[in-house]
Each structure stands twice: as structure tokens, then as C-alpha cells.
ZANUGU-758620 format. One record per residue: residue number from 1; residue in one letter; y, x, z of N, C-alpha, C in turn. Coordinates in steps of 0.05 Angstrom, whole numbers. Layout:
% ZANUGU-758620
PT pafi kollo   n.py   n.px   n.pz  ca.py  ca.px  ca.pz   c.py   c.px   c.pz
PT  NUM     a      Y      X      Z      Y      X      Z      Y      X      Z
...
This chain:
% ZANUGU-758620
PT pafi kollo   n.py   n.px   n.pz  ca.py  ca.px  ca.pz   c.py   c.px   c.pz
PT    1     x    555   -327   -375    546   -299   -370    519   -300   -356
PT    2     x    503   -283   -364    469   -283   -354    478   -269   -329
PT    3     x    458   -278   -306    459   -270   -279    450   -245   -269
PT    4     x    449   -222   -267    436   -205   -258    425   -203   -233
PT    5     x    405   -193   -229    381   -188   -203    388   -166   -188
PT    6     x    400   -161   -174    404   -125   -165    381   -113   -168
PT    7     x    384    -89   -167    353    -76   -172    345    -54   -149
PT    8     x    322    -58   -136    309    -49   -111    316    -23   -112
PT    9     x    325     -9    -82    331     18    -81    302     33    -89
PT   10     x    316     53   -103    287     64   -111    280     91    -92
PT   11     x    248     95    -78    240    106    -67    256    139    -49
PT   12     x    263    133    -39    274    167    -33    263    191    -27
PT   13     x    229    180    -39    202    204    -33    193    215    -52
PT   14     x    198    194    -74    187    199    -91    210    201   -122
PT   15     x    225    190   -111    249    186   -136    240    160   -162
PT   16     x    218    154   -151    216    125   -172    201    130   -186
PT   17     x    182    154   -184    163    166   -196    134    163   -175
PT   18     x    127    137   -165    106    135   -148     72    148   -160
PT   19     x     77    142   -182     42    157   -178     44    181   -198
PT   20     x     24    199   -198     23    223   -210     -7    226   -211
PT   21     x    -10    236   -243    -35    247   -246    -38    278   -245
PT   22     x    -62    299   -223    -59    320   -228    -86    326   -238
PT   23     x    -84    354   -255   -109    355   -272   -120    382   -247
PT   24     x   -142    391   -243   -162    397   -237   -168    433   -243
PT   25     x   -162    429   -270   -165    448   -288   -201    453   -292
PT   26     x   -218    442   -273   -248    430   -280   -242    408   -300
PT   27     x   -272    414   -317   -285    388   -339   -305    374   -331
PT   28     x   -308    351   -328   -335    334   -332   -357    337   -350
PT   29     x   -378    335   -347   -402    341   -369   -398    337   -401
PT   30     x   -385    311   -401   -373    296   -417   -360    317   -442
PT   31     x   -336    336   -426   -319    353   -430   -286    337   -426
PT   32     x   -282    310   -413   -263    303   -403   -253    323   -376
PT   33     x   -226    324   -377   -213    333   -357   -215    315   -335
PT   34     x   -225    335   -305   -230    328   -284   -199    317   -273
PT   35     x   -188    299   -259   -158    295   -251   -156    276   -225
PT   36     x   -139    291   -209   -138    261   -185   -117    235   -189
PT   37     x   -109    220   -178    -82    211   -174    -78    208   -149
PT   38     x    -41    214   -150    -41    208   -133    -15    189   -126
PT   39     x    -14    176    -99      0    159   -108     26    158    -73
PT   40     x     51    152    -75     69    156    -58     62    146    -37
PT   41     x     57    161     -6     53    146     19     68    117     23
PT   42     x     97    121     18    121    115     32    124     89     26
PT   43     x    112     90    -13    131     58    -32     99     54    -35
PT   44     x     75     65    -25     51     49    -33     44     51    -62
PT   45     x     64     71    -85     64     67   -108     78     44   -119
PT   46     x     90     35   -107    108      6   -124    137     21   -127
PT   47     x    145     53   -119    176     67   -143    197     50   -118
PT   48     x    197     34   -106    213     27    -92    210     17    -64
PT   49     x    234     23    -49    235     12    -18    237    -20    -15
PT   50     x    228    -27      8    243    -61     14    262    -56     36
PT   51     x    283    -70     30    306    -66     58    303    -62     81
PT   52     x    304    -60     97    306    -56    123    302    -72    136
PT   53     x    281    -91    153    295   -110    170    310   -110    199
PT   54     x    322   -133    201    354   -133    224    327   -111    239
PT   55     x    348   -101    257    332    -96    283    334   -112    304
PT   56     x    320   -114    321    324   -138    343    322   -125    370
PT   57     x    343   -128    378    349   -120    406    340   -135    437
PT   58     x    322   -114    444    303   -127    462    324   -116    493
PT   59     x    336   -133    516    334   -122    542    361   -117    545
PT   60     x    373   -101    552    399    -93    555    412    -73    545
């Protein structure tokens, strides 16, 4: 049986949809559409979280 990898929780900001192009509704000289991107604070654009690490309990 082939092994499977679990697969990284996916973003809870973005739903796994980290970057997005929005258009402007301006044209460039060109006549290309002007557009930003943009891309998820949270996952950095990589669609997914990294676990958690332990927390470490400092004191009493």
C-alpha cells in the first residue's frame, strides 16, 4: 500500500485560496488591464497553516 502524507491544514483566512488577482477597471497605454495582487497576510500565500508550536511554559 503507497504511504500517504497528511495534507497541511489549509489556511482559515483565506480558505486555500492565498493569492487573488483584482482588476482596476483602469488600462495601461498598452490597452492591458491595470490589476493588483494580492496575496494572504496569515499563510504568506503558501494556502496553508504550519502547526502550532508546543507552548512553553515559563515561571509558575
Amino acid at each position: 500500500m503507497p504511504q500517504h502524507t497528511p495534507a497541511a491544514p489549509v489556511c482559515r483566512d483565506c480558505d486555500g485560496f492565498a493569492t487573488a488577482t483584482i482588476t482596476t477597471g483602469n488600462r495601461h497605454a498598452d490597452g492591458s488591464r491595470a490589476t493588483l495582487r494580492v496575496t494572504c497576510p496569515t499563510c504568506k500565500g503558501t494556502g496553508h497553516t504550519t502547526p502550532a508550536a508546543a507552548r512553553v511554559r515559563v515561571g509558575k
